[in-house]
C-alpha positions as CSV (number, residue, x, y, z in Angstrom):
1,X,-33.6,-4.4,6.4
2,X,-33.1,-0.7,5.9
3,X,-35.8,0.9,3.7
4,X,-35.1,2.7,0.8
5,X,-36.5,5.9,2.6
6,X,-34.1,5.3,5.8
7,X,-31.2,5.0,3.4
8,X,-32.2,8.2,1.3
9,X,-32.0,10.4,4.4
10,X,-29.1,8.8,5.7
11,X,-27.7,9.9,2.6
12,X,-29.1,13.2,2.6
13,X,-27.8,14.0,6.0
14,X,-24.0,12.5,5.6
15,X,-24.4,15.1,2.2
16,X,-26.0,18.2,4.9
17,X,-22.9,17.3,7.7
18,X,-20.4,17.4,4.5
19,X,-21.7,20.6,3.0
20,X,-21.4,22.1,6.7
21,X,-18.1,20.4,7.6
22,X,-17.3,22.6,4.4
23,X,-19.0,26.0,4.9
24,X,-17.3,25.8,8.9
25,X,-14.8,28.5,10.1
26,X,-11.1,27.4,10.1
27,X,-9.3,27.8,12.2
28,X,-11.4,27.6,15.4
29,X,-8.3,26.6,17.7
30,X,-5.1,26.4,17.7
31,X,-2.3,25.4,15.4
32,X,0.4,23.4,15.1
33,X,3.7,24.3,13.5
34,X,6.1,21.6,14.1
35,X,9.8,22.5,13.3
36,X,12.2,19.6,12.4
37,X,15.3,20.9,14.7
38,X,15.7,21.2,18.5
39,X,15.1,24.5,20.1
40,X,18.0,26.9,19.9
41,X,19.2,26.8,16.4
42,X,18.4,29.3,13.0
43,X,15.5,27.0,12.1
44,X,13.6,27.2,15.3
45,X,14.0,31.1,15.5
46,X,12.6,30.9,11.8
47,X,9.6,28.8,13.2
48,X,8.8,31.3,16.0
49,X,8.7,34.7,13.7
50,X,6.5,32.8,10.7
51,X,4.4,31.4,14.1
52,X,3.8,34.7,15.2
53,X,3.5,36.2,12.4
54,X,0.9,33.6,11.1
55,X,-1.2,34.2,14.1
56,X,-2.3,37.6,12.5
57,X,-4.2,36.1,9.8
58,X,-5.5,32.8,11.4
59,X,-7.0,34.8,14.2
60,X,-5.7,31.6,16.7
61,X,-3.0,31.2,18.4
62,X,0.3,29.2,16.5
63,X,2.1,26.7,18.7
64,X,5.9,25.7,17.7
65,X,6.5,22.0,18.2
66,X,10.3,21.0,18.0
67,X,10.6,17.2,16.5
68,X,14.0,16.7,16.2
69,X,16.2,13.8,15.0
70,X,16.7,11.8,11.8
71,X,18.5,14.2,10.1
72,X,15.7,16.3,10.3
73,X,13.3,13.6,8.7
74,X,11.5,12.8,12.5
75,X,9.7,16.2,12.4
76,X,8.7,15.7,9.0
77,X,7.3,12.6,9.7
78,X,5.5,14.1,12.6
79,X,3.4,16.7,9.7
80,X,3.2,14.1,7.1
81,X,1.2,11.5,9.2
82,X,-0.5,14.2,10.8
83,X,-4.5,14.2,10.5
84,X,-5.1,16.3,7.6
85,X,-7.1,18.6,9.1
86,X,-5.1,21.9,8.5
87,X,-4.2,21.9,11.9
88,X,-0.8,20.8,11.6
89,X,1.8,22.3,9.6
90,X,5.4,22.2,9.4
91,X,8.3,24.5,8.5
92,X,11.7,23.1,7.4
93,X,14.2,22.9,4.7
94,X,15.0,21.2,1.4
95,X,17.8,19.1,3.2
96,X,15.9,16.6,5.0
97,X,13.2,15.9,2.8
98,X,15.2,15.8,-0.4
99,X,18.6,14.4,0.7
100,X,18.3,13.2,4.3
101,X,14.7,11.0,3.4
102,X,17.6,8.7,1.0
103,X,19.5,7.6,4.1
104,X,17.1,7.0,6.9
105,X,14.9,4.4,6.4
106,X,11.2,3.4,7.3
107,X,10.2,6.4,6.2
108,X,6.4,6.4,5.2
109,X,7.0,9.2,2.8
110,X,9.7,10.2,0.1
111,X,9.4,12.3,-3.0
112,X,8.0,15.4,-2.5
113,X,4.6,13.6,-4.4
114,X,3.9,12.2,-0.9
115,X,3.4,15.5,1.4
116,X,1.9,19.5,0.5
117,X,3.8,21.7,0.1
118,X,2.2,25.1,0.7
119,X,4.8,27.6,-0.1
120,X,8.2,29.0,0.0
121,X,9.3,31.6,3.0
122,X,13.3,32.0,2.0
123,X,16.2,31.2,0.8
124,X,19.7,30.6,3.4
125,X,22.7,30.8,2.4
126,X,25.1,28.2,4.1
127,X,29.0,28.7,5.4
128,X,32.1,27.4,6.6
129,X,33.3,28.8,9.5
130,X,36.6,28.1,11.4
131,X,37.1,28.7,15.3
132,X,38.5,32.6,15.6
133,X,41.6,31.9,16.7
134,X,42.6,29.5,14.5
135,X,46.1,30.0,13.0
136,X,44.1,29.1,9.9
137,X,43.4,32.4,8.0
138,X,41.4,31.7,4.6
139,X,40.0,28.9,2.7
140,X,43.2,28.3,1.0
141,X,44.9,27.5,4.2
142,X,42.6,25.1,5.3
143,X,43.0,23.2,2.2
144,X,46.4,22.7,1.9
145,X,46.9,21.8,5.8
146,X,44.1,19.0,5.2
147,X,46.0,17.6,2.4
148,X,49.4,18.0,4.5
149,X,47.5,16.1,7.8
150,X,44.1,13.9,6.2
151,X,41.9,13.3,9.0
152,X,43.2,15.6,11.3
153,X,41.1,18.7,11.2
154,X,36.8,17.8,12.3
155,X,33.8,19.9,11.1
156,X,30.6,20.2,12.5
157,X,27.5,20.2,10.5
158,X,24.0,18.2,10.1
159,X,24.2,14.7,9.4
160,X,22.6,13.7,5.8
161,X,21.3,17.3,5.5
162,X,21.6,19.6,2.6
163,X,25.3,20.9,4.5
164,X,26.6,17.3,4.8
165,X,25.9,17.1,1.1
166,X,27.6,19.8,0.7
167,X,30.6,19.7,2.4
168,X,31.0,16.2,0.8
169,X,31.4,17.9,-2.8
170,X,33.0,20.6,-1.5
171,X,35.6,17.6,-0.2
172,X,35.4,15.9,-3.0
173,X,36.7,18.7,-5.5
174,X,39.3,20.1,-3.0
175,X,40.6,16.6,-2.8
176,X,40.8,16.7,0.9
177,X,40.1,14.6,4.2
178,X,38.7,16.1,7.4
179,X,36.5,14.4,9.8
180,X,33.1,15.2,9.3
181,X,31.0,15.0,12.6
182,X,27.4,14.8,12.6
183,X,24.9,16.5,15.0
184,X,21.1,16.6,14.9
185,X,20.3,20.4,14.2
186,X,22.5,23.7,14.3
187,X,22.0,24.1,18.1
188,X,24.4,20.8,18.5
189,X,26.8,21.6,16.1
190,X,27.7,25.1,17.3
191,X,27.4,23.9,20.6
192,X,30.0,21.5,19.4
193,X,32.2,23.8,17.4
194,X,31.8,25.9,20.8
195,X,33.7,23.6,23.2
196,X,36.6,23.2,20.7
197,X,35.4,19.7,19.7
198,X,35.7,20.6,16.2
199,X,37.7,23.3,14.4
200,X,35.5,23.9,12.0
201,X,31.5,23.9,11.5
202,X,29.3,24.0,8.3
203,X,25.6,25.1,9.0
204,X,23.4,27.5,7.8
205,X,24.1,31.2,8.3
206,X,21.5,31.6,10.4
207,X,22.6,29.4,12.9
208,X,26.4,30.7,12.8
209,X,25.8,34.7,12.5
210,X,25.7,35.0,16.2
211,X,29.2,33.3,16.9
212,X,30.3,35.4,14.2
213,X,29.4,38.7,15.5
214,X,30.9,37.9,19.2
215,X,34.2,36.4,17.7
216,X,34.2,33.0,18.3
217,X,33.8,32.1,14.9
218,X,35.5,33.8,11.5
219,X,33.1,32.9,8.3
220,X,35.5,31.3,5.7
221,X,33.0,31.0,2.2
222,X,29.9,30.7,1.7
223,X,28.2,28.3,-0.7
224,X,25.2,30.5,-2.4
225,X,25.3,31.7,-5.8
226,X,26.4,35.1,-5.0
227,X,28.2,37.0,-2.2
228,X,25.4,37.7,0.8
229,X,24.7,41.6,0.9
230,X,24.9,42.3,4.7
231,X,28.3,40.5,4.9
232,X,30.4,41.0,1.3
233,X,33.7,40.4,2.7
234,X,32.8,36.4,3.1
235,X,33.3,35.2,-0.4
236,X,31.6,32.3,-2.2
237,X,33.6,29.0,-2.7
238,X,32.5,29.4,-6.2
239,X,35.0,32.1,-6.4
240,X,37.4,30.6,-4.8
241,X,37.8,27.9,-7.2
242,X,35.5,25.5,-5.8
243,X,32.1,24.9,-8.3
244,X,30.0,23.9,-5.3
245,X,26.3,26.7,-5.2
246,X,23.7,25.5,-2.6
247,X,21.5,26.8,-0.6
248,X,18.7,25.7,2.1
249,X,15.0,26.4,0.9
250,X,12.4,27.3,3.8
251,X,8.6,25.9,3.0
252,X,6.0,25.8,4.6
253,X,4.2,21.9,4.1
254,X,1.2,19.8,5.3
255,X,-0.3,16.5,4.9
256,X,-1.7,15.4,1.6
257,X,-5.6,15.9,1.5
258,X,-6.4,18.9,3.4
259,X,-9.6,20.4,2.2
260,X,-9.1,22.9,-0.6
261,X,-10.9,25.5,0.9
262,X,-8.7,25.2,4.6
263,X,-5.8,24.5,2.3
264,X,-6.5,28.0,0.5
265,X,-7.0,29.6,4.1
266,X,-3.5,28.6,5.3
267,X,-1.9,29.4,2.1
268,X,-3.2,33.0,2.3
269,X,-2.2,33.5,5.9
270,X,1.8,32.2,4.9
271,X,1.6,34.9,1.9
272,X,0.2,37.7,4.8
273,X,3.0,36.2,7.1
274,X,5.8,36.7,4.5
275,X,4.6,40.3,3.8
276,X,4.8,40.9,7.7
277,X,7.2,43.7,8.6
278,X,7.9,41.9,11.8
279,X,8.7,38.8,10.2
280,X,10.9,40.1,7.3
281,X,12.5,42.4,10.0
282,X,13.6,38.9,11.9
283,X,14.2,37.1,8.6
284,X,16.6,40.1,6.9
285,X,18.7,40.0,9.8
286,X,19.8,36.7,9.2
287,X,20.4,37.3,6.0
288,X,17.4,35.0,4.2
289,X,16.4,36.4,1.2
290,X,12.5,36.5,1.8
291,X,10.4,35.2,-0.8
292,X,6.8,33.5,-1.3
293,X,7.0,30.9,-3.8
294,X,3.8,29.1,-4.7
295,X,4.0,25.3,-3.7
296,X,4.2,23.9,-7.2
297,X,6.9,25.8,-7.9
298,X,8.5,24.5,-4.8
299,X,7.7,21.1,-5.3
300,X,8.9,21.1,-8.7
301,X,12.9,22.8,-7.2
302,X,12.4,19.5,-4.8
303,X,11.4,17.0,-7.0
304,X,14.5,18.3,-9.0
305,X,16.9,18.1,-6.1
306,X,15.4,14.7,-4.7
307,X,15.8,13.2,-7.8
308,X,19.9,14.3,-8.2
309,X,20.6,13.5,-4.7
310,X,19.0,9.3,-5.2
311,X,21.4,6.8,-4.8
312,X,21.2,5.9,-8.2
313,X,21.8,9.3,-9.3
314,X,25.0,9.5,-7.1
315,X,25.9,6.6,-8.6
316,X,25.8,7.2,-12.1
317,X,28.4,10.1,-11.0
């Protein structure tokens, strides 16, 4: 039997290691920042600016894991049931974890109760584009040749993502019926869109501003609140007659149950990264709106969104 002595020091000691485990540096190696798309695509460039930019701060270096799949939900899942440590963090969008997390099942996580999230980065805008040389000019075109020929044009986009959700209201109001066909991140889709599988392609901006500016693709609307400053010739599709104002939130997450003061450490370093000129520089020019926003905040714009996008909110529609 253990004396009473023996189990007084024990106790002593597991209270020494804990106080320690608390007062130690963090980081002392390197992290993980796992984005939830395939190299390639807007999100992934996003990862790599916040990852260098992050690496100021932390003093370590900031390795970008690309989990893709799922809708985006895989590389979610990859953080979430990460050991929460601090040394695993992910960056991704509202879509997947507020609209995509309905659809694929065996998740172990769903409302945004179930993972941390540590702040808000920026706010993307998200378009419709159509090949350049289409014949079709404007919005209005596309429209009415859909309802002449249902089924016959195909878009591009991200399956069960914040753009698939989307497009399907977007549908929906215009009353029209083109093929939507799903790819795992933005890479695929403009890859896609590229090789004339699809006429058209609905992604963030981010991942279509390159084919734009070589003229293989010809922006048609865009779906934020508000025409985008660096290109105000695109107009919104609320404009045009179609009430549908969306747009893809960047955050940067963890596990539940870090430790408060490593959870403090990280949120600090996102708040320095978001403030780098570097990292705005990259972020500007694909025309995110750059923004910290404190994770309650955020978690409170996803719980909202989560909650609208349920199956039995849709079906109450």
């Amino acid at each position: 039997m253990r004396s009473i002595a023996g189990i007084a020091f024990a106790s002593f000691a597991l209270a020494n290691s804990c106080a320690f485990a608390a007062d130690e540096p963090f980081p002392t190696k390197p992290v993980t920042l796992t984005v939830n798309y395939g190299a390639g695509g807007g999100s992934d460039a996003i990862a790599r600016a916040l990852g260098r930019a992050l690496e100021k701060p932390l003093k370590q270096p900031v390795t970008i894991e690309n989990v893709a799949g799922g809708a985006g939900t895989r590389g979610v899942t990859a953080v979430v049931t990460a050991v929460a440590d601090g040394y695993q963090i992910g960056v991704a969008t509202n879509s997947p974890m507020t609209i995509a997390v309905h659809s694929v099942k065996g998740l172990s996580w769903g409302d945004p109760g179930t993972y941390d999230i540590l702040g808000g980065i920026g706010i993307v805008y998200n378009a419709l584009c159509i090949q350049a040389d289409s014949p079709l000019q404007k919005l209005d075109d596309v429209v009415n040749y859909a309802r002449q020929n249902p089924g016959k044009l195909k878009v591009a986009s991200i399956a069960g993502g914040i753009n698939h959700y989307t497009w399907d209201a977007f549908a929906k109001k215009a009353n029209i019926n083109i093929r939507f066909v799903p790819y795992s991140g933005d890479a695929d889709g403009v890859a896609s869109f590229l090789g004339k599988n699809t006429e058209l392609v609905a992604l963030t901006w981010p991942g279509l501003k390159a084919q734009v500016e070589v003229g293989k693709a010809r922006p048609l609307a865009v779906f934020g609140p508000e025409r985008m400053a660096t290109n105000p010739n695109v107009p919104t599709f609320k404009e045009l007659g179609y009430d549908v104002v969306t747009t893809s939130d960047y955050v940067v997450y963890a596990p539940k149950g870090i430790p408060e003061a490593r959870r403090s450490v990280l949120i600090e370093a996102i708040k320095q990264a978001v403030s780098d000129p570097d990292f705005r520089l990259v972020l500007v020019a694909q025309n995110i709106q750059v923004k910290f926003t404190d994770g309650e905040e955020m978690t409170r714009q996803f719980t909202e969104v989560f909650r609208g996008t349920a199956p039995s909110a849709q079906a109450g529609k």
